[in-house]
C-alpha positions in Angstrom: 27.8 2.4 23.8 28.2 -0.7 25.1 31.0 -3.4 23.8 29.9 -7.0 23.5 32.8 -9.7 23.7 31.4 -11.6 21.1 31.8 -9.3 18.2 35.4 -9.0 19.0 37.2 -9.8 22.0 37.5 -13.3 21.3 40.1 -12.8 18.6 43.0 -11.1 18.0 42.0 -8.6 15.2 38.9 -8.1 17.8 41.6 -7.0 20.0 43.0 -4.8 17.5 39.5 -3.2 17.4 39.1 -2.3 20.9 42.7 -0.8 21.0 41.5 1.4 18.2 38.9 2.6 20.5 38.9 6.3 21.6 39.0 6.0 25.8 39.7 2.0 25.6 43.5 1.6 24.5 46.2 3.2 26.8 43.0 4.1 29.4 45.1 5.0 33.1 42.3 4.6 35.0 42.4 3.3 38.2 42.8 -0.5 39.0 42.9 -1.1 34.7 39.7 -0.2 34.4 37.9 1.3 30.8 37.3 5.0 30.7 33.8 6.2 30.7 32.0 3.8 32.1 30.6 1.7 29.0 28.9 -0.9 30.6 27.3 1.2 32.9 23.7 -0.1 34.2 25.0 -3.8 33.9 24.2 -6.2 36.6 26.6 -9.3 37.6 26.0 -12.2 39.8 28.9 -13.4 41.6 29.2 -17.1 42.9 31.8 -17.2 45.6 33.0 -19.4 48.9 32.3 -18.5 52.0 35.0 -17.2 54.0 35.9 -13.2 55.5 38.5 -12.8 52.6 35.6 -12.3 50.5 33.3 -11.1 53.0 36.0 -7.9 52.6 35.8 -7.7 49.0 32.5 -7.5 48.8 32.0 -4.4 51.2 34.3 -3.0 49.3 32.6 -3.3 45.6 31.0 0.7 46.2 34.1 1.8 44.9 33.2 -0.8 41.9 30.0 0.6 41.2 31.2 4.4 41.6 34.0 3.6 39.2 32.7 1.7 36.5 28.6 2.0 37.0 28.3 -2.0 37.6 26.2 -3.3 40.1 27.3 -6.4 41.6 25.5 -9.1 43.5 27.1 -12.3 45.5 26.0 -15.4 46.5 28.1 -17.2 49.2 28.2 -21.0 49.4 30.2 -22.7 51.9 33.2 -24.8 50.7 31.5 -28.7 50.9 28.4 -27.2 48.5 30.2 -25.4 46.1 31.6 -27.9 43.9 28.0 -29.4 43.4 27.3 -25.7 42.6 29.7 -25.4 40.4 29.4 -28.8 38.3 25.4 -27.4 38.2 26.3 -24.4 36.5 28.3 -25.9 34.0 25.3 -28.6 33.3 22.8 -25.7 33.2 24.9 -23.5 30.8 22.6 -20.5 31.1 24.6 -17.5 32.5 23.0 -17.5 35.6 26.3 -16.2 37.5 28.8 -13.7 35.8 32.0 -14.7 37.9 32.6 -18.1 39.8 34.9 -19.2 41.9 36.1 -22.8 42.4 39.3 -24.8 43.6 41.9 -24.9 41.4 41.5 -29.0 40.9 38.0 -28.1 39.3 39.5 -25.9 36.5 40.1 -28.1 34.0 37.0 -30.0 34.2 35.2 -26.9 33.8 37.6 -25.5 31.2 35.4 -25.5 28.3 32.6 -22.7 29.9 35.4 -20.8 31.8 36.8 -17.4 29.7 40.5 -17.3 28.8 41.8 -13.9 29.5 45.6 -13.8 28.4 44.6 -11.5 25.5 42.5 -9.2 27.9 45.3 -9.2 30.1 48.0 -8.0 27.8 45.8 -5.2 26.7 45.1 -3.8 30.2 48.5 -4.4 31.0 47.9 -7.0 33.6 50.9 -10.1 34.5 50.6 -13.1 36.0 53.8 -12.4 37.0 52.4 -10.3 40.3 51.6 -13.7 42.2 54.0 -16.8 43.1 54.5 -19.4 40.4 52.4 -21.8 41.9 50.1 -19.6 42.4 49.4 -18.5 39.0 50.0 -21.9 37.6 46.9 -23.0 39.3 44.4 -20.5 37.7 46.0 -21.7 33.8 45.0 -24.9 31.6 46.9 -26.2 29.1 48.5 -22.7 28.2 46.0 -20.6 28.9 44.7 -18.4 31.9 41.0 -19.1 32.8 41.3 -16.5 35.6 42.9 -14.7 39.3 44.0 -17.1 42.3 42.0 -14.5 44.8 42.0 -16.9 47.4 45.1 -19.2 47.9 46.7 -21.0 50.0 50.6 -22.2 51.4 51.1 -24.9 53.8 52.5 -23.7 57.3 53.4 -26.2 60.3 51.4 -24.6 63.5 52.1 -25.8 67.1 50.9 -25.2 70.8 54.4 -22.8 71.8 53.7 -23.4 74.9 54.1 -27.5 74.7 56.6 -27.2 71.7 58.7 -24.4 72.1 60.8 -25.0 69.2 59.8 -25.1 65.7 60.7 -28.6 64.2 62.6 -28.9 61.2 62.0 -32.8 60.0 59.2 -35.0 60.2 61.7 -36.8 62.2 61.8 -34.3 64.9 58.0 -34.5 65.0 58.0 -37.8 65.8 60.6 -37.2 68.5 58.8 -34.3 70.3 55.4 -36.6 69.8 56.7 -39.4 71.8 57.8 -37.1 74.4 54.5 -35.2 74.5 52.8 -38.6 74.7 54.6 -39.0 78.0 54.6 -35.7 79.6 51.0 -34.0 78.6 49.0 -37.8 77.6 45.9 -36.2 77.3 47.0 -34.1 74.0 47.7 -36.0 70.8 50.8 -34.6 69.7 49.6 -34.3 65.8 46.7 -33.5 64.1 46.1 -35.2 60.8 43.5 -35.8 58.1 43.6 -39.2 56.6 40.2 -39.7 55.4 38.8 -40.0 52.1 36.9 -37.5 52.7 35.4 -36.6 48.9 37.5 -33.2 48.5 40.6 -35.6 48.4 42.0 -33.6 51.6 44.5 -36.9 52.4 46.3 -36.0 49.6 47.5 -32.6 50.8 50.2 -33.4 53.3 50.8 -37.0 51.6 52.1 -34.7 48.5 54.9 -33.2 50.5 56.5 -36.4 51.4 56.0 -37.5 47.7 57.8 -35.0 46.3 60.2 -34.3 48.8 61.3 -38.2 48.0 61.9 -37.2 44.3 58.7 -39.0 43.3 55.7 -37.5 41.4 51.8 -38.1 40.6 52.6 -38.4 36.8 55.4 -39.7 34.4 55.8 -38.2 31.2 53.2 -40.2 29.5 50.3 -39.9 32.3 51.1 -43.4 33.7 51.1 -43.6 37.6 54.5 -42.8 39.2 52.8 -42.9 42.6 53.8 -47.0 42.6 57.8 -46.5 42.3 59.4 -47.9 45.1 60.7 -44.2 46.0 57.1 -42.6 45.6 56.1 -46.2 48.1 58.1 -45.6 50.2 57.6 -41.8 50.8 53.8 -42.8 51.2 54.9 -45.5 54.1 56.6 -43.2 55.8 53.3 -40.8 55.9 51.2 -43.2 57.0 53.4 -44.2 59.6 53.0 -41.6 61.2 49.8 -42.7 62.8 50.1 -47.0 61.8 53.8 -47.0 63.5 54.7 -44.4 65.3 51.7 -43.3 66.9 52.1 -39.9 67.3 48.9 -39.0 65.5 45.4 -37.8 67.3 44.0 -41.4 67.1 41.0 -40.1 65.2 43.2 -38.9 62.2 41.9 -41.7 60.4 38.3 -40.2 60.6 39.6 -36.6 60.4 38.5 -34.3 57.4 40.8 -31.0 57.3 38.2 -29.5 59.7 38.3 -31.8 62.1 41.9 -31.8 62.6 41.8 -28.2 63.0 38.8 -28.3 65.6 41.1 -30.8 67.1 44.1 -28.3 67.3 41.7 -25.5 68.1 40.4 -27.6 71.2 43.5 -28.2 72.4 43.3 -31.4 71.9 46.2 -31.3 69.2 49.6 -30.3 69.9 50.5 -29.5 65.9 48.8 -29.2 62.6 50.2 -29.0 59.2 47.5 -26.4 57.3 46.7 -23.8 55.2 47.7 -20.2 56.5 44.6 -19.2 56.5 43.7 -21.1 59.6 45.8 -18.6 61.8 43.3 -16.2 62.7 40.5 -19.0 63.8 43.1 -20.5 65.9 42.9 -18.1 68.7 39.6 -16.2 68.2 38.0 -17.1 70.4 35.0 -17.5 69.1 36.2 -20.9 68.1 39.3 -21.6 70.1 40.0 -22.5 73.5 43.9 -21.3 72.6 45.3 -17.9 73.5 47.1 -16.0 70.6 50.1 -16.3 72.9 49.8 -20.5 72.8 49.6 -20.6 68.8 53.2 -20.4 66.7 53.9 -21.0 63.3 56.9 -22.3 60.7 57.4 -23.7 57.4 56.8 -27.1 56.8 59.3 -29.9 57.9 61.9 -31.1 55.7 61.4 -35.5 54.4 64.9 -37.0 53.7 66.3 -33.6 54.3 64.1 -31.9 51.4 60.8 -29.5 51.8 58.7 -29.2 49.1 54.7 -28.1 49.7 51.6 -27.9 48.5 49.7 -24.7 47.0 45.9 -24.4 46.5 44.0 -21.6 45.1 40.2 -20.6 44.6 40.7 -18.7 41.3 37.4 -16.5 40.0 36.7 -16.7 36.1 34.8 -15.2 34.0 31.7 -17.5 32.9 31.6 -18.1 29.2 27.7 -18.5 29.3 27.6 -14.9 30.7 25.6 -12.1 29.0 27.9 -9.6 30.8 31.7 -11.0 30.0 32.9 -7.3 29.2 31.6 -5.9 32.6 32.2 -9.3 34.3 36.4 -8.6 32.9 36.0 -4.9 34.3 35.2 -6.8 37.8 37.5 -9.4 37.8 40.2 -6.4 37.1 38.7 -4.6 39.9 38.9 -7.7 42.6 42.3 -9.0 41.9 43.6 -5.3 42.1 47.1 -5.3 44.6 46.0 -2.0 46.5 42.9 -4.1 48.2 45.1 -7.5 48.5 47.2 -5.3 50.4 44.3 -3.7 52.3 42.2 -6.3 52.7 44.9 -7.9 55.2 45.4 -4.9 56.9 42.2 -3.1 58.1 40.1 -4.9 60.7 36.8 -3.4 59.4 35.2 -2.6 56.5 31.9 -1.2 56.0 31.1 -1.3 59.7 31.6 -5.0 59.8 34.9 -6.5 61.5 36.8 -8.7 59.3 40.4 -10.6 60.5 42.0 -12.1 57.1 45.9 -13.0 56.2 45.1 -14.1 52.7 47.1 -12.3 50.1 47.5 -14.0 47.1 50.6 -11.2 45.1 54.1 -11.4 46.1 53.8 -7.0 46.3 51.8 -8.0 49.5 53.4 -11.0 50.7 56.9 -9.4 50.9 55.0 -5.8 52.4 56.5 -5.1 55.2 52.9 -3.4 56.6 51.2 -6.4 55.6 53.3 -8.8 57.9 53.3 -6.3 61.1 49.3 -6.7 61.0 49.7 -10.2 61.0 53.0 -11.1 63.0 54.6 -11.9 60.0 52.9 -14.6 58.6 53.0 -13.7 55.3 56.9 -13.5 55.4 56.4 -17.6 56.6 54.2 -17.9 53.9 56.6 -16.7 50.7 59.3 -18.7 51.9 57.3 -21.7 51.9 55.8 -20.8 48.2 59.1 -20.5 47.0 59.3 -24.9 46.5 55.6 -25.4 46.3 53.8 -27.1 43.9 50.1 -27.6 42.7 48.2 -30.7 41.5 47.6 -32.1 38.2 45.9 -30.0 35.9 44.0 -32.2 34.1 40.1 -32.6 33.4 40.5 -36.3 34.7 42.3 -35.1 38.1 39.3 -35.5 40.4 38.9 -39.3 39.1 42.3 -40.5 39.6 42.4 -38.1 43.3 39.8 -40.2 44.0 42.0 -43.3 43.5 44.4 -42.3 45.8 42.6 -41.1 48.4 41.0 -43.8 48.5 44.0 -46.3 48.5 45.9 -43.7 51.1 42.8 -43.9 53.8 43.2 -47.2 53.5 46.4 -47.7 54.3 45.8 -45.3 57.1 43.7 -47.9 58.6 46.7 -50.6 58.3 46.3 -51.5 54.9 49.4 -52.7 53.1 50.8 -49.7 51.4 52.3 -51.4 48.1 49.6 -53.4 47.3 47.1 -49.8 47.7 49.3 -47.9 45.5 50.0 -50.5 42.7 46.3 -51.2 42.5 45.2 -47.6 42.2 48.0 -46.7 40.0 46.9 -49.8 37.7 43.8 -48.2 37.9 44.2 -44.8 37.0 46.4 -46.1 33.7 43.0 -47.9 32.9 41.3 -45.0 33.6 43.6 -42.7 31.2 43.8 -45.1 28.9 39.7 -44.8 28.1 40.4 -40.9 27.9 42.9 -40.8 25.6 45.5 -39.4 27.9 47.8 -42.5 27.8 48.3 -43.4 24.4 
């Protein structure tokens, strides 16, 4: 028989159904999954990023289909197409994918066609409490959990070891070991940075840090900009000064997407680069780097005034509320986030005859497994430290509008602009903005 969500899952005495359900309540099969295969036959399309994290999940989905009778099928779309993608979905409304995946900043726009699962979750006996706060905070609106952070992301400082031995502590130390560097090896920026507005709002990433390592946030209480305090000014002087003042910036920072700091970096023409962890594998292959595995070291981020908070990001997957298939679509999204293949999907090289080199795990089971971090010289050990004072962005359906407004006014000043003017204007701006959505009363 096969169950359809809309006649009771969406509800809690339709939860009170299914547990009443011979083979559905207290099932122990494996990874959560129903017993008996009752949506067996069913077909789901799976929207997803590009990226060898997923490229591993997806040669794994036999066991998927052996387990539970579901055929899958994914489309990959690189990273700069797949909000567009996304935002057409939504417009279209038609089903046409079963699962998406986004970044995290997208969720709340897309709130209204994206499936909560808390209820789903208590009955299968799933937490959110397996992955870092920040984590999990990014895959939940306004109390409620639209899906799994499969793909997510810490911040980690990485440096040329063999031009900067020593791990700095402080942005202040960077700025030290630049000016050296700038005198002893001239033909290698010492830092690799990515101030411009770029669209994805990638300026914002590293700017954050000094933000709230300054005690200063995005948001007041109310919604009103708190980005135009003299602490929150300040903070964002000091990050641009890194390339206006001080100079110890690639010069082309201004210019630089996220990408191109890291081709930078991987080219050796960077000395350091604050990122994502999951660079660390592209970083010596060498397939795409000049660097040795040897040359490339990692460390948390610096402190700012003696403080270190970071930046999270995720790329949760969610359940599409126009699906025809959310029952099946809730068996796979069980299935993908399961902790055995996090764990496994860091560890073995090759899957289904295809090599695959990933350091993503996204549960703290994997990020604190000892196995885990001896594939990948401990990076993931790096990683939980830094998660432990991260953060994540505004979750708010008007996020992408007022990012927009401070990308823009931090590029800017990037250029030379003058910071206080930048960030009074934009933050003016974004209280008008929030003012016409009904955010600020």
């Amino acid at each position: 028989m096969k169950l359809n969500r809309r006649h009771f899952m969406a509800s809690a005495a339709g939860a009170a159904l299914v547990a009443s359900m011979p083979g559905i309540a207290n099932a122990e099969m494996k990874h959560n999954l129903l017993e008996g295969k009752p949506f067996a036959g069913t077909k789901l399309n799976i929207l997803s990023v590009v990226t060898p994290q997923f490229d591993g999940l997806m040669l794994r989905d036999k066991e998927f289909t052996e387990l539970t009778g579901i055929e899958t099928e994914w489309t990959f779309i690189p990273f700069g197409s797949l909000q567009e993608k996304m935002n057409a979905e939504g417009i279209a409304a038609n089903g046409s994918f079963d699962v998406v995946n986004y970044l995290d900043s997208w969720g709340p726009p897309n709130a209204h066609w994206l499936m909560p699962i808390d209820e789903l979750m208590a009955r299968d006996g799933i937490s959110m409490d397996r992955y870092p706060s920040a984590f999990a905070r990014s895959a939940q609106f306004e109390g409620k959990t639209l899906g799994f952070p499969l793909r997510a992301h810490p911040q980690l400082m990485f440096r040329r070891k063999d031009l900067v031995p020593e791990a700095p502590n402080s942005w202040e130390e960077i700025i030290e070991i630049g000016k050296k560097l700038k005198e002893t090896n001239p033909d290698v920026a010492p830092l690799a940075l990515y101030y411009n507005n770029d669209g994805n709002r990638q300026n914002l990433f590293i700017w954050i840090n000094f933000l709230w390592a300054a005690g200063a946030d995005i948001f007041n209480d109310d919604w009103t900009a708190a980005w135009a305090s003299d602490a929150a000014i300040k903070a964002t002087e000091d990050y641009v000064a890194l390339h206006t003042v001080h100079g110890v910036t690639n010069p082309n920072s201004v210019s630089f997407n996220e990408q191109d700091a890291r081709q930078s970096f991987m080219q050796g023409k960077s000395a350091m680069i604050p990122v994502w962890w999951w660079a660390y594998s592209g970083f010596y292959n060498p397939k795409s780097s000049t660097l040795s595995k040897d040359q490339v070291a990692f460390s948390g981020m610096p402190q700012y005034n003696g403080v270190t908070k970071t930046y999270a990001i995720s790329m949760p997957f969610s359940v599409s509320n126009y699906s025809k298939n959310k029952d099946a679509a809730w068996e796979f999204l069980k299935w993908l986030s399961n902790p055995e293949m996090d764990r496994a999907n860091a560890i073995e090289r090759k899957v289904g005859g295809k090599d695959i080199v990933n350091n993503v795990v996204t549960h703290i089971s994997s990020l604190t497994d000892a196995d885990v971090n001896a594939a990948n010289d401990g990076i993931q050990g790096a990683a939980w430290e830094s998660l432990k004072e991260s953060n994540i962005m505004p979750q708010i359906a008007e996020w992408p509008e007022v990012g927009d407004l401070l990308s823009a006014a931090i590029a800017k000043a990037a250029t030379g602009g003058d910071v206080r003017a930048l960030m009074t204007e934009s933050a003016a701006q974004s209280d008008k903005l929030l003012k016409r959505a009904g955010r600020i009363k």
